[in-house]
N, CA, C and O atoms as a DFTB+ gen file, in Angstrom:
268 C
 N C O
     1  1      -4.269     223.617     137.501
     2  2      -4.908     223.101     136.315
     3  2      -6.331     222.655     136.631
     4  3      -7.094     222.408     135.698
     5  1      -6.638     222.566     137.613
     6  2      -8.204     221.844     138.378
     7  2      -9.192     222.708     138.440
     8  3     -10.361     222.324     138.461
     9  1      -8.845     224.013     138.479
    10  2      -9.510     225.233     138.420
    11  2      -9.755     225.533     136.655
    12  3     -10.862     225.804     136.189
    13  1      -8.928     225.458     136.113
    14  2      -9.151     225.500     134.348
    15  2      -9.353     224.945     133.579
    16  3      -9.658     225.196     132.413
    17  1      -9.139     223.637     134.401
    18  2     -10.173     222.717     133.135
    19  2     -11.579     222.232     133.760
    20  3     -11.900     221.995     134.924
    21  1     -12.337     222.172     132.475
    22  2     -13.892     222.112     132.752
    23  2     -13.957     220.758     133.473
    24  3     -12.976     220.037     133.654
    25  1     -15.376     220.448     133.919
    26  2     -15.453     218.965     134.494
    27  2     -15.860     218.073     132.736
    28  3     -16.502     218.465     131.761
    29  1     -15.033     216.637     133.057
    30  2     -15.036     215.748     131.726
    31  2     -14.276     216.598     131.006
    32  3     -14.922     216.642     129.958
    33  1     -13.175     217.430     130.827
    34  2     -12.275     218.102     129.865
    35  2     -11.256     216.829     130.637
    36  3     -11.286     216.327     131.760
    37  1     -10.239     216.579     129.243
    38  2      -9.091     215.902     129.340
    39  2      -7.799     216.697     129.008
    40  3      -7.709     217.728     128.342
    41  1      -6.506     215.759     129.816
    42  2      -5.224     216.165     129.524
    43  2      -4.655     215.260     129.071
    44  3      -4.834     214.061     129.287
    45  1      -3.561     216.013     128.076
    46  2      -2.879     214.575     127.864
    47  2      -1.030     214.610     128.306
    48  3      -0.261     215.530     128.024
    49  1      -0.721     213.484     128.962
    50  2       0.937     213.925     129.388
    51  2       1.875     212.839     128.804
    52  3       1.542     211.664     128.954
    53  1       2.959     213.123     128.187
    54  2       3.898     212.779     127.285
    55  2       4.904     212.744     128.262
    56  3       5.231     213.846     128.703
    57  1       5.747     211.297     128.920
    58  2       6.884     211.362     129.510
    59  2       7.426     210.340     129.832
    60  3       6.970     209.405     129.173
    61  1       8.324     209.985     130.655
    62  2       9.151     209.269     131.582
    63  2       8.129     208.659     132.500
    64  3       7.288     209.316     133.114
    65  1       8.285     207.153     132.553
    66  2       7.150     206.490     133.279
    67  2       7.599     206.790     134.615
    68  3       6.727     206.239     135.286
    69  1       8.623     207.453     135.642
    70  2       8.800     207.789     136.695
    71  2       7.602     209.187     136.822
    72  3       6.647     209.296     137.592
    73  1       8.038     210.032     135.876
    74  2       7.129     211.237     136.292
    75  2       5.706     211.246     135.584
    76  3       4.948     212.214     135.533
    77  1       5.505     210.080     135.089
    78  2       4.392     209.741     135.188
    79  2       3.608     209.125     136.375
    80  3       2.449     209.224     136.779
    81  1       4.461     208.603     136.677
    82  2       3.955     207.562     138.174
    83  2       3.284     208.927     139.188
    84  3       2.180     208.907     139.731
    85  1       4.205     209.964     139.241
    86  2       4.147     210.614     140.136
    87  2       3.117     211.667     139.999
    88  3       2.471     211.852     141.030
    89  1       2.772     212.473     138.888
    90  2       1.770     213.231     137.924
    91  2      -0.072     211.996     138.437
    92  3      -1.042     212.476     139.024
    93  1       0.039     210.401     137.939
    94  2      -0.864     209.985     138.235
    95  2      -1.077     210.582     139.960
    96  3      -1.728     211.531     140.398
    97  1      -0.369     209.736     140.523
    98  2      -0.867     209.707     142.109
    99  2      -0.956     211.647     142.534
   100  3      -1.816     211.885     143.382
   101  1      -0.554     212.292     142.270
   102  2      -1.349     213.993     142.016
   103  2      -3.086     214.283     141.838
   104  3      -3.991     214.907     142.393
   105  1      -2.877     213.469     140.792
   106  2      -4.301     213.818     139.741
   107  2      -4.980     212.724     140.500
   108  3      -6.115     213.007     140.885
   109  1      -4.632     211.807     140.729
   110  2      -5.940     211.349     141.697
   111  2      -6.459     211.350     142.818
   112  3      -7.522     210.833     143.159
   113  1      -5.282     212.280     143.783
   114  2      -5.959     212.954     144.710
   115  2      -6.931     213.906     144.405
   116  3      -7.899     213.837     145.163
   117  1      -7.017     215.009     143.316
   118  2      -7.953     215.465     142.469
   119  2      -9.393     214.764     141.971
   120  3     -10.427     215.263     141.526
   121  1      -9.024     213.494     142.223
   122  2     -10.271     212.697     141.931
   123  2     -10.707     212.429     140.303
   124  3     -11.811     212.038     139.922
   125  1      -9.662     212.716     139.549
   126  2      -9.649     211.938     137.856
   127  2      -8.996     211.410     137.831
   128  3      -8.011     211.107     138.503
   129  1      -9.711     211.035     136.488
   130  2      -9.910     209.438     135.978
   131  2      -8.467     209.194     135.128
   132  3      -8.212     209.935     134.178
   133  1      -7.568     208.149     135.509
   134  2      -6.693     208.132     134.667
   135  2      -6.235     206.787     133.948
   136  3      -6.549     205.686     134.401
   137  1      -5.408     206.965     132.701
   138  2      -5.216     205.822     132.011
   139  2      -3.870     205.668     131.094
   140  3      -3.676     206.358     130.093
   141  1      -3.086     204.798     131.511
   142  2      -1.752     205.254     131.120
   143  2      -1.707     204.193     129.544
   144  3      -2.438     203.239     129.278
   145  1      -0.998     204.567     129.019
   146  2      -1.156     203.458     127.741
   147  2       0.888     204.191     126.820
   148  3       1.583     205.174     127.078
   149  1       1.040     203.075     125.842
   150  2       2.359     202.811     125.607
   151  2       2.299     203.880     124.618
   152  3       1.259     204.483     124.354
   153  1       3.399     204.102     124.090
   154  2       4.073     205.006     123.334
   155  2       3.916     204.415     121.951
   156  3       4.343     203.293     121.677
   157  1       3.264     205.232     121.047
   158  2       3.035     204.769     119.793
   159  2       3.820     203.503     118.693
   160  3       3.466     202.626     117.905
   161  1       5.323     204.202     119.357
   162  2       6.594     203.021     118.902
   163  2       6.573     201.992     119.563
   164  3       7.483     201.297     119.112
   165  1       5.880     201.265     120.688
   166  2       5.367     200.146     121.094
   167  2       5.592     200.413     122.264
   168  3       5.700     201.571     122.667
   169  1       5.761     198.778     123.424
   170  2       5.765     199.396     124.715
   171  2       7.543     199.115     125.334
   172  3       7.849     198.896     126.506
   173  1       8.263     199.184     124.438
   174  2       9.605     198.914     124.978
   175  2      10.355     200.504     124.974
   176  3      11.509     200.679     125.367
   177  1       9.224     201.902     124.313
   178  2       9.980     202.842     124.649
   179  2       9.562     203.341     125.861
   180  3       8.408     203.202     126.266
   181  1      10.708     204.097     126.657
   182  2      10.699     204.527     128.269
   183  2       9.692     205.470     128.026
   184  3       9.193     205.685     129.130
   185  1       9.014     206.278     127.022
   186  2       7.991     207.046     127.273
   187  2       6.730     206.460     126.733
   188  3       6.454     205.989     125.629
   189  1       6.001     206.636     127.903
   190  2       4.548     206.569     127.946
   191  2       3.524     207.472     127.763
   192  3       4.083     208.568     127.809
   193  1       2.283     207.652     127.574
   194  2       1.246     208.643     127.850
   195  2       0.221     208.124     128.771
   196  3      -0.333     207.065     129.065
   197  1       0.231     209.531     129.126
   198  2      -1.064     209.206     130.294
   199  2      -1.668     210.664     130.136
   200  3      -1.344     211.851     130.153
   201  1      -3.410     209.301     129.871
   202  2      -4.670     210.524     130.031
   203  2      -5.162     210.543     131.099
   204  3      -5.397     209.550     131.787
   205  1      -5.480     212.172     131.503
   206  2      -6.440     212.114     132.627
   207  2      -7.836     213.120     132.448
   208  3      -7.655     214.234     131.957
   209  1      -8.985     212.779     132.783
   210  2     -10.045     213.132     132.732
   211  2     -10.862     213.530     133.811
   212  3     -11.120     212.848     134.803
   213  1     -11.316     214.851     133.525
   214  2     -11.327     215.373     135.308
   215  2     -12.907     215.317     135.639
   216  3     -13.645     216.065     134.998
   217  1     -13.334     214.646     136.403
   218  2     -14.621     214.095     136.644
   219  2     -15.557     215.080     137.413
   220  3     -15.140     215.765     138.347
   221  1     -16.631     215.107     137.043
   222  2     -17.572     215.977     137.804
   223  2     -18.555     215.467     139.298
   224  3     -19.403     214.647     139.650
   225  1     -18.034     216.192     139.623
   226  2     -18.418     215.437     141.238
   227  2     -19.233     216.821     142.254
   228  3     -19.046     218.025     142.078
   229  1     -19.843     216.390     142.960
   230  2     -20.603     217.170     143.990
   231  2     -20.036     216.655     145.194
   232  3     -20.119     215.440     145.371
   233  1     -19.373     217.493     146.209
   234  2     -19.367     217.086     147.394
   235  2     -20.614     216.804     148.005
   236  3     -21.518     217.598     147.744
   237  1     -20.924     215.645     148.925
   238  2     -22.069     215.170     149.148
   239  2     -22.101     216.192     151.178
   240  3     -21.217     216.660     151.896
   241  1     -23.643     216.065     151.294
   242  2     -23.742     216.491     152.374
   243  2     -23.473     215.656     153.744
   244  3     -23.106     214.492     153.582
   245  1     -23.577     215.999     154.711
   246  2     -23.375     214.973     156.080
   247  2     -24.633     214.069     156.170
   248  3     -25.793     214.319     156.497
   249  1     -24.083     213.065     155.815
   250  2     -25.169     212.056     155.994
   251  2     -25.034     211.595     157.551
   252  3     -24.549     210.466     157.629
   253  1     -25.249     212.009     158.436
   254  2     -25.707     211.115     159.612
   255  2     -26.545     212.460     160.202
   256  3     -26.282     213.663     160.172
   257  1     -27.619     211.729     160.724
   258  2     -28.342     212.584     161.454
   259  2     -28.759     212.754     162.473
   260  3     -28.771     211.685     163.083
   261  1     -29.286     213.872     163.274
   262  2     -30.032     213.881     164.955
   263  2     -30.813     213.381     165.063
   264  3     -31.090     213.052     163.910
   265  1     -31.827     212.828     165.950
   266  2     -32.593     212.510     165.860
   267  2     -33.458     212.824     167.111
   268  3     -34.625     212.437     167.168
């Protein structure tokens, strides 16, 4: 999915706060941005959503130098 979605394109995931737990810590080895929030019917139902937003980043060069 990191390859197909654009940088700043979002997902959105509908589930079980276990495989949510597990979906987050994924996506942020990926390095987006995530934000979990309650289920429209309040927060006592077992499903949650979680957005994630895939951030645009440049790998940076080697900063130390010869001298």
């Amino acid at each position: 999915m990191d390859r197909i979605l654009r940088p700043e394109g979002a997902v959105i995931f509908r589930d079980e706060v276990d495989v949510l737990i597990k979906v987050k810590k994924i996506v942020g080895g990926m390095r987006w941005d995530t934000k979990m929030v309650d289920h429209e019917d309040g927060p006592l139902v077992p499903e949650k959503i979680l957005i994630a937003v895939k951030q645009y980043w440049v790998a940076g060069g080697n900063s130390t130098s010869t001298q």
